[in-house]
N, CA, C and O atoms as CSV, one atom per row, in Angstrom:
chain,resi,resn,atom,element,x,y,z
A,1,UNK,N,N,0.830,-1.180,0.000
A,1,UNK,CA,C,0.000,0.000,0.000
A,1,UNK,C,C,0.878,1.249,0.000
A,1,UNK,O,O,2.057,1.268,0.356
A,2,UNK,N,N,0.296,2.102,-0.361
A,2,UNK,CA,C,1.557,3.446,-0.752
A,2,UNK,C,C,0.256,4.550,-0.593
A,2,UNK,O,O,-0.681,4.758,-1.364
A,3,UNK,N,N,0.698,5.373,1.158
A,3,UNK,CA,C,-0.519,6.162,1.106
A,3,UNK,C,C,-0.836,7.189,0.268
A,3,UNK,O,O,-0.215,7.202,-0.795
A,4,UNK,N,N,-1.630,8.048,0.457
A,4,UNK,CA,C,-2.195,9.072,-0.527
A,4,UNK,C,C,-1.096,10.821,-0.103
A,4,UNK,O,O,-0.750,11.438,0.905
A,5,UNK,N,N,-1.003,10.894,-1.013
A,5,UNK,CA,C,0.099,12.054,-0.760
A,5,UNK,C,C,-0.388,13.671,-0.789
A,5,UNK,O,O,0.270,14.649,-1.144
A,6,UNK,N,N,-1.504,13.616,-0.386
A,6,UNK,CA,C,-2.588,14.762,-0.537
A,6,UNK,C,C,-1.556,15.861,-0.005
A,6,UNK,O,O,-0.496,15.572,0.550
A,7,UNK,N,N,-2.100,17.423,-0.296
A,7,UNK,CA,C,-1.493,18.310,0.371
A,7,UNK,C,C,-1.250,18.788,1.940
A,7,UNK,O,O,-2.150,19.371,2.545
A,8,UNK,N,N,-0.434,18.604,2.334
A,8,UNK,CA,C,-0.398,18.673,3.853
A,8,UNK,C,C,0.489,20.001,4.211
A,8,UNK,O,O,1.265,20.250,3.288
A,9,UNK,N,N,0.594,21.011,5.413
A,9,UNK,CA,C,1.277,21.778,5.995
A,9,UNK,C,C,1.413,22.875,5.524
A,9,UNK,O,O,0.380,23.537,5.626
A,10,UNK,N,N,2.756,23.714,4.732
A,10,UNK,CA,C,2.471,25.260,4.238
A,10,UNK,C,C,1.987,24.735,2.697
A,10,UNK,O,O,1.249,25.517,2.098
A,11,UNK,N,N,2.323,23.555,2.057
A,11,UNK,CA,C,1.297,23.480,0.492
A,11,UNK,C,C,0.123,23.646,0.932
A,11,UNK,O,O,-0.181,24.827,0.770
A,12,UNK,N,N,-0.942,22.892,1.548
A,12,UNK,CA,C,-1.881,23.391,1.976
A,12,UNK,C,C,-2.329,23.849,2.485
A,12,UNK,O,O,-3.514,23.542,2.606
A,13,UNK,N,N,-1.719,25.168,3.358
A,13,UNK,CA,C,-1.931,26.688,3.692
A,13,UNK,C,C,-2.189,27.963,2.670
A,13,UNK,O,O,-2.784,29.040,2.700
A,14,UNK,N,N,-1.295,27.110,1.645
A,14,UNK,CA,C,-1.312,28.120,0.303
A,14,UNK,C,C,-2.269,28.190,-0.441
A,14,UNK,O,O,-2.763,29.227,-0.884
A,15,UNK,N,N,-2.857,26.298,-0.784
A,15,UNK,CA,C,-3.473,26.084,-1.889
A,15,UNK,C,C,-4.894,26.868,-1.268
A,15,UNK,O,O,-5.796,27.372,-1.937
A,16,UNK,N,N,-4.795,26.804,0.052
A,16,UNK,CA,C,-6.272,27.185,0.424
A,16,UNK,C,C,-6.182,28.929,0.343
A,16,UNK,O,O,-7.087,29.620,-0.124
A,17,UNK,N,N,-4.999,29.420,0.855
A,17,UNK,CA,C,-4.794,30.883,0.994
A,17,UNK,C,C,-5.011,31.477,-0.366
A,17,UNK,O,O,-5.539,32.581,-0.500
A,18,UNK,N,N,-4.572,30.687,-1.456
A,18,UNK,CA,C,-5.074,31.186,-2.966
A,18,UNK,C,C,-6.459,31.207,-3.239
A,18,UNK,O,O,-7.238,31.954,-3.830
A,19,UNK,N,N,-6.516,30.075,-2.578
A,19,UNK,CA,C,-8.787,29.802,-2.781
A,19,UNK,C,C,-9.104,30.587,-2.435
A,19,UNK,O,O,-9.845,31.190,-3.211
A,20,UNK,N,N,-8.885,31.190,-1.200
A,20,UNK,CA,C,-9.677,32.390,-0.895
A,20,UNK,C,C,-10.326,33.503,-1.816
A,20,UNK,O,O,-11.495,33.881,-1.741
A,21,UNK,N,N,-9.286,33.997,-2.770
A,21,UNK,CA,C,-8.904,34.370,-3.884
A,21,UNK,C,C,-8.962,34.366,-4.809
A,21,UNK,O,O,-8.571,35.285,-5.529
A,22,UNK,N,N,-9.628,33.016,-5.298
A,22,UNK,CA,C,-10.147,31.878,-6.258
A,22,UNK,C,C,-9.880,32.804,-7.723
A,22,UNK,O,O,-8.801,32.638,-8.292
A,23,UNK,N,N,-10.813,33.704,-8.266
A,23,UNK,CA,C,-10.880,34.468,-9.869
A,23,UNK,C,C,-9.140,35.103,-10.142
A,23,UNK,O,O,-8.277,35.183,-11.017
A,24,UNK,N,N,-9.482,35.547,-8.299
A,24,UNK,CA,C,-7.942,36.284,-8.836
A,24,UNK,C,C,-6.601,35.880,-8.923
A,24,UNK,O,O,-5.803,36.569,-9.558
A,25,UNK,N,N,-6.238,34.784,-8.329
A,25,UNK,CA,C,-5.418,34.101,-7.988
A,25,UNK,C,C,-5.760,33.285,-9.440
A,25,UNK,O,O,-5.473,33.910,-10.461
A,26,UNK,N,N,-6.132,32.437,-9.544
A,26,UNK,CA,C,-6.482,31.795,-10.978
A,26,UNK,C,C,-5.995,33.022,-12.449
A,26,UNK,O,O,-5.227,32.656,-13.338
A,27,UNK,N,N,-6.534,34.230,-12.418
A,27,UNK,CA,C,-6.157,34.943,-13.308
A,27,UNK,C,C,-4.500,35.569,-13.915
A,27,UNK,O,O,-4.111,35.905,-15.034
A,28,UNK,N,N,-3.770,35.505,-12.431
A,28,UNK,CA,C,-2.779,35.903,-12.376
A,28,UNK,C,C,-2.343,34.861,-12.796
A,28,UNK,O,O,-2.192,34.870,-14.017
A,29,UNK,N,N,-1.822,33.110,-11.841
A,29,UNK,CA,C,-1.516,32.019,-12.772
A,29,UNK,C,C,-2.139,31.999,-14.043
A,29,UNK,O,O,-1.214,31.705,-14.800
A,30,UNK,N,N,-2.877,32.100,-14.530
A,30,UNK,CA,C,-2.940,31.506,-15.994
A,30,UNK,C,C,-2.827,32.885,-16.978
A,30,UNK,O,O,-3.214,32.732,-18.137
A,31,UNK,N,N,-2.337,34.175,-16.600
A,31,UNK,CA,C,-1.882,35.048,-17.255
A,31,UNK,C,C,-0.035,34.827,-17.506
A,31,UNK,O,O,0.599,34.838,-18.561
A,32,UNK,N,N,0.395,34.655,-16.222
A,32,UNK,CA,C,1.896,34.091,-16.012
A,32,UNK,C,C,1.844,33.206,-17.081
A,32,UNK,O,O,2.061,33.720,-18.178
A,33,UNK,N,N,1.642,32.159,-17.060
A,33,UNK,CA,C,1.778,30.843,-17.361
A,33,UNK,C,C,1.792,30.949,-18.572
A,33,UNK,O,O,2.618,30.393,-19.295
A,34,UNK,N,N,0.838,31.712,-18.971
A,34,UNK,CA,C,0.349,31.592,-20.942
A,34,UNK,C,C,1.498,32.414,-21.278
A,34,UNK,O,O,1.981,32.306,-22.405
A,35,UNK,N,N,2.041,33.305,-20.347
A,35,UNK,CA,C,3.446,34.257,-21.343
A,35,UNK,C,C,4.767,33.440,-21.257
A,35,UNK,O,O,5.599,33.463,-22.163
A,36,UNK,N,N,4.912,32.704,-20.094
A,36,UNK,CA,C,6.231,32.058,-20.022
A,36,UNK,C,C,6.113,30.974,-20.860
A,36,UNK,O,O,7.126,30.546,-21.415
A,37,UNK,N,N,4.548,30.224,-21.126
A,37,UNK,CA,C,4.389,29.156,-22.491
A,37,UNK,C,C,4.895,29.359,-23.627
A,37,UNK,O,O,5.135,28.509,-24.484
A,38,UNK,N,N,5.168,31.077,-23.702
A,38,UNK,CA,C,5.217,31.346,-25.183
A,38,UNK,C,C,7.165,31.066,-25.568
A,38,UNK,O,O,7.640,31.232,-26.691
A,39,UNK,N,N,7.849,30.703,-24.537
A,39,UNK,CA,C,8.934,30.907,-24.739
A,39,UNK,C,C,10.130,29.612,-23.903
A,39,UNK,O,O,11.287,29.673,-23.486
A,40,UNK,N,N,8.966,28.420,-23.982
A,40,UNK,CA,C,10.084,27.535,-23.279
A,40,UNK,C,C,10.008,26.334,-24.280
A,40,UNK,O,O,9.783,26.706,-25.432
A,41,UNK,N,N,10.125,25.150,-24.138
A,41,UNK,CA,C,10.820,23.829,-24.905
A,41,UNK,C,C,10.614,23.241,-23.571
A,41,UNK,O,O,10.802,23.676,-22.435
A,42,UNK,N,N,9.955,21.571,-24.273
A,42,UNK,CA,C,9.937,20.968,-23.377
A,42,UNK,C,C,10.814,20.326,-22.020
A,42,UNK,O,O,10.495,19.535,-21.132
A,43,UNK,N,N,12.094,21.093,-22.337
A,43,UNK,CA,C,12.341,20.801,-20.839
A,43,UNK,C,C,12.858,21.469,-19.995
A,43,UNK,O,O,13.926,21.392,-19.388
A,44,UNK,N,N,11.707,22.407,-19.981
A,44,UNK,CA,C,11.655,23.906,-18.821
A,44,UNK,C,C,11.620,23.440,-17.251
A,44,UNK,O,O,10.982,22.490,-16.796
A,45,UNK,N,N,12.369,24.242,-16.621
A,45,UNK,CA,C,11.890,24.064,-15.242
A,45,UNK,C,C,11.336,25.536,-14.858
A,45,UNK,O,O,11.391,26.504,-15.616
A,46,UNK,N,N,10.702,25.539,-13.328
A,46,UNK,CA,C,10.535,26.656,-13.005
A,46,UNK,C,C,11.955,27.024,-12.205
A,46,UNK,O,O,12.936,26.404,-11.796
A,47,UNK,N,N,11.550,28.193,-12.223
A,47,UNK,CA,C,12.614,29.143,-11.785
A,47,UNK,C,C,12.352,29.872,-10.415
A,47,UNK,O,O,11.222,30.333,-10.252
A,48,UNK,N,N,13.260,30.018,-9.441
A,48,UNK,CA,C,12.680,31.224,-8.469
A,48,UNK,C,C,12.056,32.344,-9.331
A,48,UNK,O,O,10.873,32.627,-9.519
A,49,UNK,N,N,13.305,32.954,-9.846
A,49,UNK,CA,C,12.330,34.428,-10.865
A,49,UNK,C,C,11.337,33.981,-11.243
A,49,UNK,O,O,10.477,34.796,-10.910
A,50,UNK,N,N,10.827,33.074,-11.808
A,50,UNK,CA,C,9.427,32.860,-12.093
A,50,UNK,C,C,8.098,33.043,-11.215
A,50,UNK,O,O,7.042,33.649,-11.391
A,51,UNK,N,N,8.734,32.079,-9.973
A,51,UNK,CA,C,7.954,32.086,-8.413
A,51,UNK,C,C,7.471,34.045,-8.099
A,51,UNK,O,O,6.406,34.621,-7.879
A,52,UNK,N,N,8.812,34.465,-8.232
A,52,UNK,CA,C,8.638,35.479,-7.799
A,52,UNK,C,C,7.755,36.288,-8.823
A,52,UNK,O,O,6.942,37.013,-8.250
A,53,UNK,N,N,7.721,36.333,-10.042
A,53,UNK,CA,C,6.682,37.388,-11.251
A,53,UNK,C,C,5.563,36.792,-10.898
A,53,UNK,O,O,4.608,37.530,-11.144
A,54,UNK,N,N,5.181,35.562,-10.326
A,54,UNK,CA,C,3.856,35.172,-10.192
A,54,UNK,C,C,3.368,35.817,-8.848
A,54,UNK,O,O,2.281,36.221,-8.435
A,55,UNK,N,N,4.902,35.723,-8.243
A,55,UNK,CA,C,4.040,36.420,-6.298
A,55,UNK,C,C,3.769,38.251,-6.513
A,55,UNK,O,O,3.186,38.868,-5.622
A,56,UNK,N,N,4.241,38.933,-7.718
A,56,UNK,CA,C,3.598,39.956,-8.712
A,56,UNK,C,C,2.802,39.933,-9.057
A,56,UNK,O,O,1.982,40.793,-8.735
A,57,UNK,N,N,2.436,38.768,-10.099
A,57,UNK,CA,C,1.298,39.370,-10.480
A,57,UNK,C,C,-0.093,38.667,-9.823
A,57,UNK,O,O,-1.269,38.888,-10.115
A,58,UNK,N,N,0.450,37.788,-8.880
A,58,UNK,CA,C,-0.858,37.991,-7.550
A,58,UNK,C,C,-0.973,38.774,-7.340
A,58,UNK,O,O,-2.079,39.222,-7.645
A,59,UNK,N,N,-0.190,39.539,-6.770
A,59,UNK,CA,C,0.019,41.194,-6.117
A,59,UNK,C,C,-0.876,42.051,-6.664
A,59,UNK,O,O,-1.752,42.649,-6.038
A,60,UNK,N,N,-0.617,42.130,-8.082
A,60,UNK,CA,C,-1.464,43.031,-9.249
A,60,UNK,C,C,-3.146,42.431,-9.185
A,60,UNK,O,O,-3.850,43.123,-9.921
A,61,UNK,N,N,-3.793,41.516,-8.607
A,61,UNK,CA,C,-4.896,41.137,-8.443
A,61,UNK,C,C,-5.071,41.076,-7.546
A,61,UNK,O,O,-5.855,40.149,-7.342
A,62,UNK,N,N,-4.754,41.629,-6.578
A,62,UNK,CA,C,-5.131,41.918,-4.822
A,62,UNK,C,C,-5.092,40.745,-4.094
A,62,UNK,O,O,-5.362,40.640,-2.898
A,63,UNK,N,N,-4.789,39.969,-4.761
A,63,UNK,CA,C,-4.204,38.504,-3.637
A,63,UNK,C,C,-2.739,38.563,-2.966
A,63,UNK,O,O,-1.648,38.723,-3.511
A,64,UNK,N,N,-3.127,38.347,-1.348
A,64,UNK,CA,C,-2.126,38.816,-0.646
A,64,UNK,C,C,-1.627,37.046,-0.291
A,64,UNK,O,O,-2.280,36.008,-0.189
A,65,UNK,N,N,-0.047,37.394,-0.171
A,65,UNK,CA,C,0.225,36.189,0.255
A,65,UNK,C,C,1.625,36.312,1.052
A,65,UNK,O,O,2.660,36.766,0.565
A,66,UNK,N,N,1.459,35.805,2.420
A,66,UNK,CA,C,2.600,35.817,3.367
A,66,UNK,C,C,3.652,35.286,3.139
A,66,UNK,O,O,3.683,34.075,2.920
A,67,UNK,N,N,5.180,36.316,3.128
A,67,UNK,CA,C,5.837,35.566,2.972
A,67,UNK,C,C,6.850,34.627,3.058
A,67,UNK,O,O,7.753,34.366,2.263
A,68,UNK,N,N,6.467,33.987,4.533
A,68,UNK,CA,C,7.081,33.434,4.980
A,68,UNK,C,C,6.442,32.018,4.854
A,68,UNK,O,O,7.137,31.019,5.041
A,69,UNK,N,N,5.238,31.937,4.564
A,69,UNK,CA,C,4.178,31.217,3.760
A,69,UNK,C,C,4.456,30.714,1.888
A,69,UNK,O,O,4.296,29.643,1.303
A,70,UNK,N,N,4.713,31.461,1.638
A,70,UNK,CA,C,5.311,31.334,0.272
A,70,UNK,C,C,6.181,30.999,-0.104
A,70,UNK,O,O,6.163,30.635,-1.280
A,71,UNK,N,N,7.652,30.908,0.774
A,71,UNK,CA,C,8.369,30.324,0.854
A,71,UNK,C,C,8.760,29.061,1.407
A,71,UNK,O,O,9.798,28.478,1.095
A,72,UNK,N,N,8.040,28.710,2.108
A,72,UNK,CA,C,7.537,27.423,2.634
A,72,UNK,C,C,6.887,26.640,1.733
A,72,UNK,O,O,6.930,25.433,1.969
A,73,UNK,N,N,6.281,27.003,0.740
A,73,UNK,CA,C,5.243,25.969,0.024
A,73,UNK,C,C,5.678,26.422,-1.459
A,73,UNK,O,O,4.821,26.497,-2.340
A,74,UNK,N,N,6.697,26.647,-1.654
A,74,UNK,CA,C,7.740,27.204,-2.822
A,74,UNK,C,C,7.640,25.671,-3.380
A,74,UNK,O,O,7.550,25.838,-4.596
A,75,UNK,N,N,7.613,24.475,-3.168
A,75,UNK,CA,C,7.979,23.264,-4.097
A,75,UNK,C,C,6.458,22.852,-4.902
A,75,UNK,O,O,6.396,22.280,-5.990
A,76,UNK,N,N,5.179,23.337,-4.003
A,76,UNK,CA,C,4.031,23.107,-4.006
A,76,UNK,C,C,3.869,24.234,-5.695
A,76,UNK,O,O,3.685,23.969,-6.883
A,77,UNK,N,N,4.021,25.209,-5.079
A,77,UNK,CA,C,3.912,26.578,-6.069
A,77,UNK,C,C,4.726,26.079,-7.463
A,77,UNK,O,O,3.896,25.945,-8.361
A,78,UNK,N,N,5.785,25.833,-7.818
A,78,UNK,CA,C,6.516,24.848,-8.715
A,78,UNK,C,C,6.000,24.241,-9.122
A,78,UNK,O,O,5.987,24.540,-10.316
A,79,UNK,N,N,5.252,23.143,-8.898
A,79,UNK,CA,C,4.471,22.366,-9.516
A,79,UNK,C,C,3.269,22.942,-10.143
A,79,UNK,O,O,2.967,22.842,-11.332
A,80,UNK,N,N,2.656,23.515,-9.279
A,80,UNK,CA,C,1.304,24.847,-10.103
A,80,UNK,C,C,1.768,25.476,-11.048
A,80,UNK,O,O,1.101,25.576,-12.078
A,81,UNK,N,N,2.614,25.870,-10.978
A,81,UNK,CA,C,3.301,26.983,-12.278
A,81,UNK,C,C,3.903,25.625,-13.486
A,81,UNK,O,O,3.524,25.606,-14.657
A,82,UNK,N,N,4.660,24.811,-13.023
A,82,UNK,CA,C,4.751,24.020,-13.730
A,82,UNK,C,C,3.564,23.569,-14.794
A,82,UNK,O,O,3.628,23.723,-16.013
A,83,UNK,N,N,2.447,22.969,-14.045
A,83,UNK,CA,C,1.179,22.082,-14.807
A,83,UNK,C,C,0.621,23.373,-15.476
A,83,UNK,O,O,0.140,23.043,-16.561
A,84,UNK,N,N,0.519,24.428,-15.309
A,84,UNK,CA,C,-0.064,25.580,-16.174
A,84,UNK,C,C,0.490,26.020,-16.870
A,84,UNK,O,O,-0.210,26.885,-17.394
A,85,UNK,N,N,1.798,25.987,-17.454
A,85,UNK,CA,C,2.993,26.135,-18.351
A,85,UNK,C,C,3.074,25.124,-19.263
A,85,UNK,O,O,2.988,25.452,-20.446
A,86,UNK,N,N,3.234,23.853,-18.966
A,86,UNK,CA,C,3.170,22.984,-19.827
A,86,UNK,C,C,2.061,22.432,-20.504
A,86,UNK,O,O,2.100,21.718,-21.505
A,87,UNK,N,N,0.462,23.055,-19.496
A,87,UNK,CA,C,-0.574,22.567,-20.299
A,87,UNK,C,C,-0.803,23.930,-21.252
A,87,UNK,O,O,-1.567,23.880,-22.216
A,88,UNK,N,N,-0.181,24.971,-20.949
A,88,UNK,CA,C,-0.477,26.383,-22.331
A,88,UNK,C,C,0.516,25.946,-23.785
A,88,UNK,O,O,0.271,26.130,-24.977
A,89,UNK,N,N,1.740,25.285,-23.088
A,89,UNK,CA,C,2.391,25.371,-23.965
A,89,UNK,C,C,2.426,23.998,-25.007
A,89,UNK,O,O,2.786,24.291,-26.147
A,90,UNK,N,N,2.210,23.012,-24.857
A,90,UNK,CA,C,2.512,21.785,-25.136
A,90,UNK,C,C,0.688,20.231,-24.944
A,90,UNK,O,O,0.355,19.093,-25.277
A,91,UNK,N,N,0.228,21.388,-24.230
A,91,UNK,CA,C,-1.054,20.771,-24.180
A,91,UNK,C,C,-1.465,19.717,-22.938
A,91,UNK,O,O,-0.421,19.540,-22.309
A,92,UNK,N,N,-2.462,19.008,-22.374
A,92,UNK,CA,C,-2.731,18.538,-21.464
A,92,UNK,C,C,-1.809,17.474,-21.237
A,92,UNK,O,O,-1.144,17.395,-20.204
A,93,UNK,N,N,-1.757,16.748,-22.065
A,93,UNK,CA,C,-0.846,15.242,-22.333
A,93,UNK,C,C,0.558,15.570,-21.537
A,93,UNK,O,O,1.039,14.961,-20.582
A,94,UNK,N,N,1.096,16.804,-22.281
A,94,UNK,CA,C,2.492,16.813,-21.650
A,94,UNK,C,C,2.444,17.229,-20.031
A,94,UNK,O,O,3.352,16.950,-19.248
A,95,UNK,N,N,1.443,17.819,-19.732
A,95,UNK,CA,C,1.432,18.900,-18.335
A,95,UNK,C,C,0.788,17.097,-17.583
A,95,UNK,O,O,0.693,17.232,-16.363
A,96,UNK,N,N,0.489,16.018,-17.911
A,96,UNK,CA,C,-0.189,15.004,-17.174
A,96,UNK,C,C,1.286,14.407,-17.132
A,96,UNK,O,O,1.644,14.007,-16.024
A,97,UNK,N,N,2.142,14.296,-18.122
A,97,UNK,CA,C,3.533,13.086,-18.044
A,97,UNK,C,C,4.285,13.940,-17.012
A,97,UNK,O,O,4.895,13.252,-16.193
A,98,UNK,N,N,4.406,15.452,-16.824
A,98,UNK,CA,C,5.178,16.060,-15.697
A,98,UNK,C,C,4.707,15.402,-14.772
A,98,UNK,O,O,5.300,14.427,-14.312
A,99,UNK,N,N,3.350,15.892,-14.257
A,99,UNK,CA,C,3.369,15.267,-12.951
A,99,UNK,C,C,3.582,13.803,-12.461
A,99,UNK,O,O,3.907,13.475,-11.320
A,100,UNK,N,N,3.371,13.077,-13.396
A,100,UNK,CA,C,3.552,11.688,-12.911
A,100,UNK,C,C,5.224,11.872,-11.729
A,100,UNK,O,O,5.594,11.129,-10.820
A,101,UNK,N,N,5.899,13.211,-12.299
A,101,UNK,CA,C,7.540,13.161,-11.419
A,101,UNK,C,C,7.099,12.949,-9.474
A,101,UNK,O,O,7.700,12.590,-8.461
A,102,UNK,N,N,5.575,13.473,-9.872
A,102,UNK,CA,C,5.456,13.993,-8.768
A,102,UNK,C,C,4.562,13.130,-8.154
A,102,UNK,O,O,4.130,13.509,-7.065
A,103,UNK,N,N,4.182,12.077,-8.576
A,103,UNK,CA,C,3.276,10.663,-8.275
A,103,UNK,C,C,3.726,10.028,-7.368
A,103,UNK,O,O,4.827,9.541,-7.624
A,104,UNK,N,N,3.321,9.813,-6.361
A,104,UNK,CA,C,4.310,8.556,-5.618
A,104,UNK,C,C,3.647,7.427,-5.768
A,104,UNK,O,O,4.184,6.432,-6.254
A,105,UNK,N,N,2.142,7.457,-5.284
A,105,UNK,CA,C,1.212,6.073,-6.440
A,105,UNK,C,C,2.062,5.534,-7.250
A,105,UNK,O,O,2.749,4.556,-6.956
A,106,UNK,N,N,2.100,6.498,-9.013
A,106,UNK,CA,C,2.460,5.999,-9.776
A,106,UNK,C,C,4.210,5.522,-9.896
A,106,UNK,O,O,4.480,4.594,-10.658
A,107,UNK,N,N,5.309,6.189,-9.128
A,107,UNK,CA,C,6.143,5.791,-9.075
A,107,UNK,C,C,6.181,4.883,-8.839
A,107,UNK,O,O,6.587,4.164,-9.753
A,108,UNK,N,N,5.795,4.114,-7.417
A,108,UNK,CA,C,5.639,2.857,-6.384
A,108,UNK,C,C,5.282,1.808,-7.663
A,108,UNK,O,O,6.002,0.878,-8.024
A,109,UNK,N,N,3.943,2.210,-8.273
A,109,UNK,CA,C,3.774,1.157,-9.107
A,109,UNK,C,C,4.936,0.778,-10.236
A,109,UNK,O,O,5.477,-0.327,-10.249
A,110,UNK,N,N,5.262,1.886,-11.226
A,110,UNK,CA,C,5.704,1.735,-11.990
A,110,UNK,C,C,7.146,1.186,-11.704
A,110,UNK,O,O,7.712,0.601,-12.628
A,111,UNK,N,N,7.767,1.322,-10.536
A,111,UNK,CA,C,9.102,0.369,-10.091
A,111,UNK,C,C,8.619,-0.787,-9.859
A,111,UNK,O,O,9.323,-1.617,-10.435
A,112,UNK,N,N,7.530,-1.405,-9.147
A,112,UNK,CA,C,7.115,-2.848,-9.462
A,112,UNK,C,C,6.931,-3.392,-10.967
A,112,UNK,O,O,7.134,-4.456,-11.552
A,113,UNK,N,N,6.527,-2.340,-11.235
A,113,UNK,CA,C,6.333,-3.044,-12.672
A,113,UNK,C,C,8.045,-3.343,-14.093
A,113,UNK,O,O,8.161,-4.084,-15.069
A,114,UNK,N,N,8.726,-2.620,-13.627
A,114,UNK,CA,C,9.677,-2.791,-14.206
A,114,UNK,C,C,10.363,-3.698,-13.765
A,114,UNK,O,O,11.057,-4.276,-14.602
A,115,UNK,N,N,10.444,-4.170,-12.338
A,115,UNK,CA,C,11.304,-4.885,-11.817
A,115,UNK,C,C,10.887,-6.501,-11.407
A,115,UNK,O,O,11.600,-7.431,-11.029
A,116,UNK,N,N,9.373,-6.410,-11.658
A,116,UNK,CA,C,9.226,-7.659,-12.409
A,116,UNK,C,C,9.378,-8.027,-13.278
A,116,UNK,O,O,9.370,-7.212,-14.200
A,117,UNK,N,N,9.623,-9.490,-13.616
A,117,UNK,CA,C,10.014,-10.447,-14.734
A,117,UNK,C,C,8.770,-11.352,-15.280
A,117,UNK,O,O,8.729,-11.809,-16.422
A,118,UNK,N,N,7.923,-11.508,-14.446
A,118,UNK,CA,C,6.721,-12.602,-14.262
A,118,UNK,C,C,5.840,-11.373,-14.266
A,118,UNK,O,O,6.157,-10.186,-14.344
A,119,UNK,N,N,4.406,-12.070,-14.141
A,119,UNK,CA,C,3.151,-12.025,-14.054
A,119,UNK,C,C,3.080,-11.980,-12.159
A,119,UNK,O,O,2.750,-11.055,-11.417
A,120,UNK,N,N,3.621,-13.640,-11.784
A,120,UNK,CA,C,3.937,-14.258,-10.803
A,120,UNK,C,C,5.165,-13.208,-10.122
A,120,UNK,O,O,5.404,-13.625,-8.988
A,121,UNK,N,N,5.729,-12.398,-10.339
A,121,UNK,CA,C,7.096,-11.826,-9.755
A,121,UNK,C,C,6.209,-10.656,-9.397
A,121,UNK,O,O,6.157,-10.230,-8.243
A,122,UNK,N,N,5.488,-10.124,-10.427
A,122,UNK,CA,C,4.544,-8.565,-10.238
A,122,UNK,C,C,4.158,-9.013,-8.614
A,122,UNK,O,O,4.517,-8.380,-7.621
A,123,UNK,N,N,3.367,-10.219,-8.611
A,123,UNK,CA,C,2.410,-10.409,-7.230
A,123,UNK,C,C,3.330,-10.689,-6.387
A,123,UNK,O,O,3.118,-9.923,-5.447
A,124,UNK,N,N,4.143,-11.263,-6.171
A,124,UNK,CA,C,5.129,-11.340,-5.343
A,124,UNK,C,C,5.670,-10.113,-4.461
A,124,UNK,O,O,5.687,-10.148,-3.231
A,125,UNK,N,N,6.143,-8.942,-5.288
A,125,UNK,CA,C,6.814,-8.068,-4.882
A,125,UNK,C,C,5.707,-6.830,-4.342
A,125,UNK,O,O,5.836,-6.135,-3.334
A,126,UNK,N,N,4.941,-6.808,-5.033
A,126,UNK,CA,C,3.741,-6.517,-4.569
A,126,UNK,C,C,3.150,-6.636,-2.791
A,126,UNK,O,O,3.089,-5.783,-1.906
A,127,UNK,N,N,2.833,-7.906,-2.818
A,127,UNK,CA,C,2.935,-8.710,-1.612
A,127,UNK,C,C,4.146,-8.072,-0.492
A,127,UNK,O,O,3.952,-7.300,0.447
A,128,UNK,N,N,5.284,-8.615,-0.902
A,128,UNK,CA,C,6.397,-8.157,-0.177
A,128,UNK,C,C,6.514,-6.400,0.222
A,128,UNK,O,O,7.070,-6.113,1.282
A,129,UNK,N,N,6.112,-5.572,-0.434
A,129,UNK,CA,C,6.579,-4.290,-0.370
A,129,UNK,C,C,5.113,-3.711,0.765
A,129,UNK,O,O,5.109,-2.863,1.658
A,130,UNK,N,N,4.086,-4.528,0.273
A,130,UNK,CA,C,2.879,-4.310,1.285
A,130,UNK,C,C,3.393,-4.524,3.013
A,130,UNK,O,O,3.451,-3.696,3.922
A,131,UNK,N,N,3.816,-6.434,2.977
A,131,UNK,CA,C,4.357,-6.693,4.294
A,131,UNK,C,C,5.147,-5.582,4.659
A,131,UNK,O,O,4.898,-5.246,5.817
A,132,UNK,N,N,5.909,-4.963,4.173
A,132,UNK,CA,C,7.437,-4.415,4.994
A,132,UNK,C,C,6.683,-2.884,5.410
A,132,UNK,O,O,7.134,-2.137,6.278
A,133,UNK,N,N,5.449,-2.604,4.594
A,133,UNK,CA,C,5.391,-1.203,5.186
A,133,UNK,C,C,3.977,-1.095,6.057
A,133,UNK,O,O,3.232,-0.124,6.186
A,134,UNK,N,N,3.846,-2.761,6.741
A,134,UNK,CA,C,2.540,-2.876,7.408
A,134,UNK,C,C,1.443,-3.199,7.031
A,134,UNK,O,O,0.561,-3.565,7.808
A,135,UNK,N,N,1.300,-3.117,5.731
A,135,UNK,CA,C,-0.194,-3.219,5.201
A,135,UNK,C,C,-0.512,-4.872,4.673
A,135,UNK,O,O,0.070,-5.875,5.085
A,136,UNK,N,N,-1.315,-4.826,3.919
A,136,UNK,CA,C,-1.509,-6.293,3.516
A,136,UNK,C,C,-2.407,-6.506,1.915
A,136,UNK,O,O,-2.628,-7.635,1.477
């Protein structure tokens, strides 16, 4: 079993501190996002400077955000800017294969699956990786 990796601590201080915010916070990301789309290749990362033109042009839409808060949930924010960059620029498909980096589900699985040989080896290791982390 491989638990659920939902947002926990300053990511989800943020994600909610943006909700608050919801039109405007949304407007500013997907204004960012669609200009930095216009100028990357698929294998962009984000950037602090980036982090930071976005904690702008929140700013410019009256969404306030703490920042000692923002810097805390800086890996969370990365990934947001990320999936809205790559889905302006390259389309849904590519902005879905990023995150898989960020899957632990799908990681967990996809190392069982490579590192079986069998059908019979899949269930095996399966089995085994359940025992060792308690579950069944």
């Amino acid at each position: 079993m491989v638990p659920y990796d939902t947002l926990g601590g300053a990511d989800r201080a943020m994600a909610l501190a943006l909700g608050r915010d919801g039109a405007g916070a949304n407007r500013a990301i997907a204004r960012l996002a669609h200009e930095l789309s216009l100028r990357v290749d698929t294998s962009f990362a984000v950037t602090p400077a980036w982090r930071e033109q976005l904690r702008r042009e929140l700013a410019r839409e009256h969404v306030t955000v703490d920042s000692v808060q923002w810097a805390a949930a800086s890996t969370w924010v990365n990934q947001l800017l990320e999936q809205r960059v790559a889905t302006f620029a390259f389309g849904p498909g590519e902005a879905r294969r990023r995150a898989l980096a960020y899957d632990r589900q799908y990681q967990v699985a996809d190392s069982l699956l490579r590192a079986a040989t069998t059908a019979r080896d899949l269930v095996f290791r399966v089995g085994a990786t359940a025992a060792t982390k308690g579950g069944a």
